[in-house]
C-alpha positions in Angstrom: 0.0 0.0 0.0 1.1 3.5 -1.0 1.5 6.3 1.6 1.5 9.6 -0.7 1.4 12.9 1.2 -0.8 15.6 0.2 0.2 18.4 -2.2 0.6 21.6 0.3 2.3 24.3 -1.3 4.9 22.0 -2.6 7.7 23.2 -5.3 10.3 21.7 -7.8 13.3 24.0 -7.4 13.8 25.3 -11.3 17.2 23.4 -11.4 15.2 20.0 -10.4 12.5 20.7 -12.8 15.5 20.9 -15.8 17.1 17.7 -14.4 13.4 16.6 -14.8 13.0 17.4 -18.1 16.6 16.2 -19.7 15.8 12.6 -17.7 12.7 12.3 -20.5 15.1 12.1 -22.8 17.7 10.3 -21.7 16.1 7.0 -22.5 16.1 8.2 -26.3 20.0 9.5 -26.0 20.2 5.7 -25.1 18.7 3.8 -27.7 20.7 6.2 -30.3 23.7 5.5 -28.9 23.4 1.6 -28.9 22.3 2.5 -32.6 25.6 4.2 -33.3 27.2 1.2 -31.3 25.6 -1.6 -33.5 26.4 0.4 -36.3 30.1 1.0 -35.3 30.2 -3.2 -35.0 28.5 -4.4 -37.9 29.5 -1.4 -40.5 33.1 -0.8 -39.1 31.9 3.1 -39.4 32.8 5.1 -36.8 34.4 4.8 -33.8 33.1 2.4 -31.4 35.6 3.4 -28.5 34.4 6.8 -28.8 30.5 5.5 -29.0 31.0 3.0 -25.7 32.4 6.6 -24.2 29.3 8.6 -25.1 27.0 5.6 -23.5 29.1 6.1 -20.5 28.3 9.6 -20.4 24.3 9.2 -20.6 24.5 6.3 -17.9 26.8 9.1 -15.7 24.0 11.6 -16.2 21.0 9.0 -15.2 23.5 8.2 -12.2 23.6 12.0 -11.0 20.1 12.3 -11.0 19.2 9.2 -9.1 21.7 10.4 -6.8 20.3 13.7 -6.5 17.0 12.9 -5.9 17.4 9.4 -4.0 21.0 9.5 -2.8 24.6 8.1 -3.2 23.5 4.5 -2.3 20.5 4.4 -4.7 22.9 5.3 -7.4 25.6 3.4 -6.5 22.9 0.1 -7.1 21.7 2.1 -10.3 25.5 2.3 -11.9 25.9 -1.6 -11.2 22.7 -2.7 -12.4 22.6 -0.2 -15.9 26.4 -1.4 -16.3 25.7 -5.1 -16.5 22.8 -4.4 -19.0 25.7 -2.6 -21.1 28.4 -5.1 -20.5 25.5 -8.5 -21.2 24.4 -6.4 -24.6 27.8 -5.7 -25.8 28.5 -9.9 -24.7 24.9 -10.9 -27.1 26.0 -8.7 -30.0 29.6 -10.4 -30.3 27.8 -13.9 -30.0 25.5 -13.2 -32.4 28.1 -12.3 -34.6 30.0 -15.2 -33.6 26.9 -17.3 -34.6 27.1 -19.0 -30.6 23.0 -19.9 -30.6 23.8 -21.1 -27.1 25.8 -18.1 -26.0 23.3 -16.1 -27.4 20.4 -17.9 -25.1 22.7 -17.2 -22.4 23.1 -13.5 -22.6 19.4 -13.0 -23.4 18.7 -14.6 -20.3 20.6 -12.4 -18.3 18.8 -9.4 -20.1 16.1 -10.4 -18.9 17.2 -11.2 -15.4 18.9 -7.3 -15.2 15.6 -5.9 -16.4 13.9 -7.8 -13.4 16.3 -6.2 -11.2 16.0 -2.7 -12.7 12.0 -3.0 -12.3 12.7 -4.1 -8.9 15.1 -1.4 -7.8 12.9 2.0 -9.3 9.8 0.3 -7.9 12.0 0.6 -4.7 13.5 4.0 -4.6 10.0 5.8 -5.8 6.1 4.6 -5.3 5.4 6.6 -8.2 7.1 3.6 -10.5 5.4 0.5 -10.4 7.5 -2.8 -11.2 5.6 -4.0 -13.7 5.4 -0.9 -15.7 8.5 -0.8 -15.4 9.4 -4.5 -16.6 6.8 -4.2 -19.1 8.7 -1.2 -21.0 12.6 -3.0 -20.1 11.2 -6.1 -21.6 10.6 -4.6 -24.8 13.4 -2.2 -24.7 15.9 -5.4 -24.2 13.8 -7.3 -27.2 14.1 -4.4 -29.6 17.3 -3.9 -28.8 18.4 -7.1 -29.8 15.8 -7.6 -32.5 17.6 -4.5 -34.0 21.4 -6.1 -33.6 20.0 -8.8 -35.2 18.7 -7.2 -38.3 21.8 -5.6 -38.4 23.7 -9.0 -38.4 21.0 -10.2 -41.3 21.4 -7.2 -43.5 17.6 -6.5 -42.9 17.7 -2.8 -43.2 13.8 -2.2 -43.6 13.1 -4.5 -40.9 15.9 -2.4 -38.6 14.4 0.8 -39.9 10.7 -0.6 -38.5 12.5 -1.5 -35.4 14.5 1.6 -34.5 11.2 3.8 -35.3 9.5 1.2 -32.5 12.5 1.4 -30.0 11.7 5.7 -30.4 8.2 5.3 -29.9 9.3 3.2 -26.9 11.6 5.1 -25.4 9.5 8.3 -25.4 6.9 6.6 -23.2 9.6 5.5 -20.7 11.1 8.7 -20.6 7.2 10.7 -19.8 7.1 7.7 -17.1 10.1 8.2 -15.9 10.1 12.3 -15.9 6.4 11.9 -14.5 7.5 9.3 -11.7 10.2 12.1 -10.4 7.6 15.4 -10.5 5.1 12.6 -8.4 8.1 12.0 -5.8 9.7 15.4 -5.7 5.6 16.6 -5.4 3.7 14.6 -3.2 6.7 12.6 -1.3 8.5 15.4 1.2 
């Protein structure tokens, strides 16, 4: 059961609210960078040092925010648990290139066992995100995503094109859930 406070002359500091509104879009930044990452590994275009950097960068920004709003140990668990989704993904795309069917069960398997644990853990730091919301939208994140690297790997450009417009579409509604979950805590939780 959910305690929620009631709205008494509560306000977002203006420096909140813009963390607020570049967290919307960080899930996007996210699924173009893993673009520009599978693209760097299947095209040889690019540099895919300089692409796992950027990634890095987006994560770090996720991180401060969690820390801000939820503190040091929340994103401490955050950084661990988005870093092992990065570190699995890279691990699926090499076996998929590799052709390993069973390494490739393997790391989709762990996909789906870090997206458990990253519904888990914002259903834990904020009321305002429910666990299976938030499974529902990393389940489909982690099946795009690797629907995508395949296509990639198959030369099925219009298929990837379908894909990558899906993964947007995606992303913006975990982004207003996400943006909408921190104004409901910031709001109604002091």
């Amino acid at each position: 059961m959910r305690s929620v406070k009631i709205f008494q002359d509560s306000c977002i500091p203006s420096s909140q609210m813009n963390l607020i509104f570049e967290s919307r879009i960080i899930w996007r930044d996210l699924a173009n960078w893993i673009r520009a990452y599978l693209v760097s590994v299947y095209a040889g275009f690019g540099n895919k040092t300089a692409v796992e950097e950027k990634i890095k960068s987006i994560l770090l920004k996720n991180t401060n925010i969690i820390s801000l709003i939820f503190g040091e140990q929340s994103a401490e668990q955050y950084i661990g648990l988005i870093t092992e989704f990065i570190s699995t993904l890279k691990s699926l795309i090499d076996a998929q290139i590799n052709g390993d069917a069973d390494a490739v069960n393997e790391y989709t398997n762990k996909l789906y066992e870090n997206a458990d644990k990253r519904a888990a853990f914002a259903s834990s730091i904020n009321p305002f995100w429910v666990e299976s919301e938030w499974k529902n939208f990393l389940y489909q994140f982690v099946q795009l995503t690797i629907d995508q690297s395949a296509t990639f790997l198959n030369k099925e450009y219009t298929k990837n094109i379908e894909i990558y417009d899906r993964i947007l579409n995606l992303t913006n509604k975990m982004g207003d859930y996400y943006s909408q979950g921190l104004i409901n805590y910031l709001t109604y939780s002091k």
